[in-house]
C-alpha positions in Angstrom: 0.0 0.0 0.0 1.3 3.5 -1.0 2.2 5.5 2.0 0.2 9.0 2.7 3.8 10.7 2.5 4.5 10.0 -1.0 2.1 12.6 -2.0 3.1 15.8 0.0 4.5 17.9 -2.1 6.6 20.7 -1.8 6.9 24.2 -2.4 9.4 23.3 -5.8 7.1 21.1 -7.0 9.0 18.3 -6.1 8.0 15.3 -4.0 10.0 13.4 -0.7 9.4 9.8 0.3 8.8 7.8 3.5 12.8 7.6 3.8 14.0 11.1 3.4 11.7 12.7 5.8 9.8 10.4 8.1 12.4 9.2 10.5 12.4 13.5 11.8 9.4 12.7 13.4 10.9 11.8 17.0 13.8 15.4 16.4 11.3 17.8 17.7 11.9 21.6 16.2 13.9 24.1 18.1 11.1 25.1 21.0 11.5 28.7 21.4 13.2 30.3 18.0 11.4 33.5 16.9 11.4 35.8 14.3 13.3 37.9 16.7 15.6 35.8 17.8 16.4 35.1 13.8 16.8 38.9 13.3 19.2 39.4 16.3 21.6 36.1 15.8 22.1 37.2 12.0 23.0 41.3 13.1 25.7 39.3 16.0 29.2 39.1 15.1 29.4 35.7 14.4 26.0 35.9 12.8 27.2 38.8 10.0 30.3 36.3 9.3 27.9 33.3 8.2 25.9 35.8 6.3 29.2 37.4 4.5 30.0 33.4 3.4 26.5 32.6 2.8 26.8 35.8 0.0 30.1 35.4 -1.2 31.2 32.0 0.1 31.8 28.7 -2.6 28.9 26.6 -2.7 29.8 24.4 0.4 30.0 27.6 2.6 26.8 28.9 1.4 25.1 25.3 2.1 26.5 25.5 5.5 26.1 28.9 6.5 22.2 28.6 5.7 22.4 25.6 7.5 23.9 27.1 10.3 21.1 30.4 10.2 18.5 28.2 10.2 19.0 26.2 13.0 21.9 27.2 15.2 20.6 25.6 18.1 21.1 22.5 16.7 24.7 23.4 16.0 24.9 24.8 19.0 23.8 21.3 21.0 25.3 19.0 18.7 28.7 17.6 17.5 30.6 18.0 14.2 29.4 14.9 13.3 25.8 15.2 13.3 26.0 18.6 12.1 27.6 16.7 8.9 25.3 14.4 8.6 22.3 16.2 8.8 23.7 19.3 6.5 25.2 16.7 4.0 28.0 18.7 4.2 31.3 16.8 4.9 33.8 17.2 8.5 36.5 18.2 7.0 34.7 21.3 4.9 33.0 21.8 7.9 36.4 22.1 9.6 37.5 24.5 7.0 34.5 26.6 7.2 34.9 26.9 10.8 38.9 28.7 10.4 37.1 30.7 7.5 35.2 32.6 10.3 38.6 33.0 12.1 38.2 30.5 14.7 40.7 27.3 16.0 38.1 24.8 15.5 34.8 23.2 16.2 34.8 23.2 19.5 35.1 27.1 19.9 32.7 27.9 16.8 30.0 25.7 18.5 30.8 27.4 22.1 30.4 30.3 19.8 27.3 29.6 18.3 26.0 28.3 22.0 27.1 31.6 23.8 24.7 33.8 21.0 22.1 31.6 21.1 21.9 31.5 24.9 21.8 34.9 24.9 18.9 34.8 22.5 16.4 32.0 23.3 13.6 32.8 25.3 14.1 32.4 28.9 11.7 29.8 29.5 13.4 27.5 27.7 17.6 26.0 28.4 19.9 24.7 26.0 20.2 21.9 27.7 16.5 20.7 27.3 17.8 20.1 23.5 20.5 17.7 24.7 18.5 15.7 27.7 15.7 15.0 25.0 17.6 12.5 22.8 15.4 9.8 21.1 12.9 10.5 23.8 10.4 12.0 21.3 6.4 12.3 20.9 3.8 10.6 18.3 4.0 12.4 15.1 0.5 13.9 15.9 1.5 15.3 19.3 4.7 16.7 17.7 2.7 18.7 14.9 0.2 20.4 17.4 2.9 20.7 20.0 5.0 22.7 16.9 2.3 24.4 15.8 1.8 26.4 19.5 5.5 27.0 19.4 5.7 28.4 16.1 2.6 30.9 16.8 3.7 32.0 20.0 7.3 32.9 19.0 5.3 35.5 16.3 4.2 37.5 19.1 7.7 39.5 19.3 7.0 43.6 19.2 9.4 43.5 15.9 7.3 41.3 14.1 4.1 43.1 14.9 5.7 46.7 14.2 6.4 45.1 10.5 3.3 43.8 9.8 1.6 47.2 10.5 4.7 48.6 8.1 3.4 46.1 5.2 -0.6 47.1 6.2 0.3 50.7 5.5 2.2 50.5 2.4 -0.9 48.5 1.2 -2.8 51.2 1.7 -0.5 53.2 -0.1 0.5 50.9 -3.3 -1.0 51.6 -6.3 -1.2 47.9 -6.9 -0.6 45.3 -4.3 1.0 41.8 -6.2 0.6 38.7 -4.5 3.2 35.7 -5.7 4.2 32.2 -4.3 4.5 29.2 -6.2 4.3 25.5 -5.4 2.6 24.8 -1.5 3.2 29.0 -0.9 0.3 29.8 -3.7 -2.0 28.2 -1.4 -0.8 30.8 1.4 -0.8 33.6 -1.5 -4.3 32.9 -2.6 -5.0 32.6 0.8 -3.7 37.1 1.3 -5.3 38.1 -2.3 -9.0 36.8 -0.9 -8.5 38.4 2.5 -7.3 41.6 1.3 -10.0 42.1 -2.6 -12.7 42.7 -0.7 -11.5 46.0 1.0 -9.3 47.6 -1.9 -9.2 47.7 -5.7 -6.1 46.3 -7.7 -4.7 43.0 -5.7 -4.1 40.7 -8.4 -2.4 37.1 -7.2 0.5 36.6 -9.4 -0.1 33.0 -9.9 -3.3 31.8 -10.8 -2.7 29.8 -14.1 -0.2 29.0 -16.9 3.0 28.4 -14.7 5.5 30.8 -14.2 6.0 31.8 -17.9 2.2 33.5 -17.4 3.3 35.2 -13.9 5.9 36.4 -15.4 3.9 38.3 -18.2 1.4 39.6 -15.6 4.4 40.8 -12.9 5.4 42.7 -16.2 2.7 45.0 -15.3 4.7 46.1 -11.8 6.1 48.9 -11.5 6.9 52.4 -9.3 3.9 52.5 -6.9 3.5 48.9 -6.8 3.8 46.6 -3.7 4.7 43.1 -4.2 4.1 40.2 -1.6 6.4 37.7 -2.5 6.0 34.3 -0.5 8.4 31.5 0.2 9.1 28.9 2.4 11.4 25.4 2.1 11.8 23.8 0.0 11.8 27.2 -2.0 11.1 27.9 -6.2 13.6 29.6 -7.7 11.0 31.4 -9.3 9.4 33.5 -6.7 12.9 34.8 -5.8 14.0 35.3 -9.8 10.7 37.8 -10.7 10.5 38.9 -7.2 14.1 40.4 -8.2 12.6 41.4 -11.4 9.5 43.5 -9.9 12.5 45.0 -7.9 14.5 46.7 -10.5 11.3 47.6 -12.3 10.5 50.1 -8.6 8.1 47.9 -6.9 8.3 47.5 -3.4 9.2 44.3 -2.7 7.8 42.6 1.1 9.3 38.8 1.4 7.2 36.6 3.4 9.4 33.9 4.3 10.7 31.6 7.0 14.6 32.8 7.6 17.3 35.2 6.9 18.5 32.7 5.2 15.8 32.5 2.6 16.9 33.4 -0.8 14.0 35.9 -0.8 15.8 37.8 1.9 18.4 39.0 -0.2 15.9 40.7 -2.9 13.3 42.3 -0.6 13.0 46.1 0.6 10.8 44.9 3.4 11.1 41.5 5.5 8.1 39.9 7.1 9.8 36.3 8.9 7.6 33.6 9.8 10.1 30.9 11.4 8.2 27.6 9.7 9.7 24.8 11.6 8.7 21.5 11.4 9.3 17.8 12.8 8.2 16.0 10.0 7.4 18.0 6.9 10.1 20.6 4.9 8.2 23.6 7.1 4.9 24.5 8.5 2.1 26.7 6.9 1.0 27.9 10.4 3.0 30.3 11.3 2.7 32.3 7.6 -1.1 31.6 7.8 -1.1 33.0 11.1 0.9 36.5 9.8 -1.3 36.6 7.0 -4.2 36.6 9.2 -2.8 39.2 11.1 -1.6 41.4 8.0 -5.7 41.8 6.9 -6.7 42.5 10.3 -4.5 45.1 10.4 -5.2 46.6 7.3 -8.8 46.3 7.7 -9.2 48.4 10.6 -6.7 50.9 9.1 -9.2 53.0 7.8 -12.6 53.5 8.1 -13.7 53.1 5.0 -12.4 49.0 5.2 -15.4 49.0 7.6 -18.0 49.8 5.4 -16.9 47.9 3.0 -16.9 44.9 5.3 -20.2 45.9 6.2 -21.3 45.9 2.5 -19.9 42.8 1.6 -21.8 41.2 4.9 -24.9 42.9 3.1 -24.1 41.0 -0.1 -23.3 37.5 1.0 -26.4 37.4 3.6 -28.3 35.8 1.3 -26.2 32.8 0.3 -25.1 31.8 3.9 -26.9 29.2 5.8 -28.9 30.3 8.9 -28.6 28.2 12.0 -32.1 29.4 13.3 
C-alpha cells in the first residue's frame, strides 16, 4: 500500500518519500526560535560572518552557513558529526568553514554559536533541554500540534508586529498590491489576495494559471507605486525569488514573506516579514505564515474606516447565500 507521504508535495514542485523525511518525526523543532531571535543572531558578530559566506562563500560555505542560520541551536547542542550528517556537508569542509570565520576549531565555533544563542532564546526554555531530549520524542500527531503552539507564539515579538503594520500601510498606499508564491506558498498567496480584494481595488495574485511563464507576463505590469508580496518557504522555487528580483529593478516595493534570513528571498526584498516555519516531520509548517497573514488583513482592515464599510457591505451582499442556524 502507498504511504500517505509519498504525496506531500513541496513548495518546488518536487516530492519526498517515506525515507527522506519520516524518520524526523521523533527530532522535535527548536522550541522557542522567533522571528526575533532570527533577526538578532544574524546582526551578531558571528551571525554577519555566516551571512558574509553565505553571500560570497563557494557553494559548500553557502550550504553550510544557511544551515547554520536556520537552525543554530542544533549546531549549538550538537557535535561535528551530526551537524555533517544532517547538512550533508562533509567534516572536514565543515572544519574549513569553521577557520574561515577566524576561529581554532569546532569546539570554539560551537561554544560560539551556544554563547549567542543562549543569549537569545527565550528564557523559558535552556539549551540543555535540547541535549536531555535525545530519542525521547512524541507521536507524530502530538509533535505537529505541539510545533504548531510554538511556532505561533514565537510571532508575538513587538518587531514582528511593528512590521506587519509597516506592510498594512504600504498596502494602503500601493498603487497595486502583487501577490506571488508558487508551489505549497500559492495556497498561502491565494489565501492574502482573498483576504485583502474585498476592501481595496487592484490586488491581483500573481499565480493563478499557466505556470511561471504566465506570472511572469502579468508581474510585467509592476512597477513604481506597486507593492509586491512575495511568499516562500522550504523547499523554495527559484522562481518567486528570480521575478521577485525582477519587480524590484522595475521600482516595486518588494515585502518577502518567508521563513529565515536565510531565505533566498531575503536577499531581494525592501521589506522582511519572517515567519520561522519549523517543522518535525514536513520541509516547514504553513502555520506560522497563515497566522501573519491573518494578522496582516486585520490590520489593514481596521486601518481605515472606509475598510469597515466595506466589510459591512460585503456582509450585506453575502447574507443571502449563507446558511442560517435558526
Amino acid at each position: 500500500m502507498t504511504s500517505l507521504f509519498s504525496f506531500l508535495w513541496l513548495d518546488d514542485g518536487s516530492r519526498f518519500s517515506d525515507s527522506q523525511q519520516v524518520k524526523k518525526i521523533m527530532s522535535p523543532s527548536p522550541p522557542s526560535w522567533s522571528a526575533e531571535a532570527d533577526r538578532r543572531f544574524s546582526a551578531s558578530p558571528l551571525g554577519k560572518k555566516v551571512l558574509s559566506l553565505l553571500a560570497e562563500g563557494s557553494p559548500s560555505q553557502r550550504g553550510l552557513s544557511e544551515f547554520i542560520l536556520r537552525d543554530p541551536i542544533f549546531v549549538a547542542t550538537h557535535g561535528i558529526e551530526e551537524v555533517a550528517r544532517q547538512s550533508t556537508i562533509s567534516a572536514s569542509t565543515i572544519s574549513r568553514y569553521v577557520r574561515d570565520l577566524g576561529l581554532s576549531g569546532y569546539a570554539e565555533f560551537r561554544a560560539a554559536v551556544g554563547e549567542t544563542v543562549h543569549a537569545l532564546i527565550a528564557p523559558v526554555n535552556k539549551l540543555g533541554a535540547e541535549l536531555d531530549k535525545g530519542s525521547a520524542g512524541q507521536g507524530a500527531v502530538e509533535a505537529s500540534l505541539a510545533n504548531g503552539l510554538r511556532s505561533i507564539e514565537a510571532l508575538t515579538d513587538p518587531q514582528t508586529a511593528h512590521t506587519i503594520r509597516e506592510v498594512a500601510s504600504a498596502i494602503k498606499e500601493a498603487r497595486n498590491v502583487w501577490v506571488m508564491g508558487f508551489g505549497l506558498s500559492s495556497h498561502l498567496a491565494a489565501m492574502l489576495t482573498l483576504g485583502l480584494q474585498p476592501y481595496r481595488d487592484g490586488v491581483v495574485n500573481v499565480v493563478q494559471y499557466g505556470g511561471t511563464e504566465v506570472a511572469a507576463g502579468r508581474l510585467m505590469n509592476a512597477g513604481k507605486g506597486d507593492l509586491v508580496i512575495a511568499l516562500a518557504f522550504p523547499r523554495y522555487s527559484a522562481d518567486v525569488t528570480d521575478l521577485a528580483n525582477a519587480a524590484r529593478r522595475a521600482g516595486a516595493g518588494v515585502v518577502a514573506l518567508t521563513d529565515s534570513i536565510a531565505s533566498p528571498l531575503a536577499a531581494v526584498t525592501t521589506t522582511l516579514l519572517l515567519a520561522p516555519a519549523p517543522h518535525p516531520l514536513l520541509p516547514s509548517s504553513s502555520l506560522p505564515a497563515l497566522a501573519l497573514i491573518e494578522a496582516l488583513v486585520s490590520e489593514f482592515l481596521i486601518s481605515d474606516p472606509a475598510h469597515i464599510e466595506r466589510a459591512g457591505r460585503l456582509a450585506a451582499a453575502m447574507s443571502a447565500y449563507l446558511s442560517s442556524s435558526e
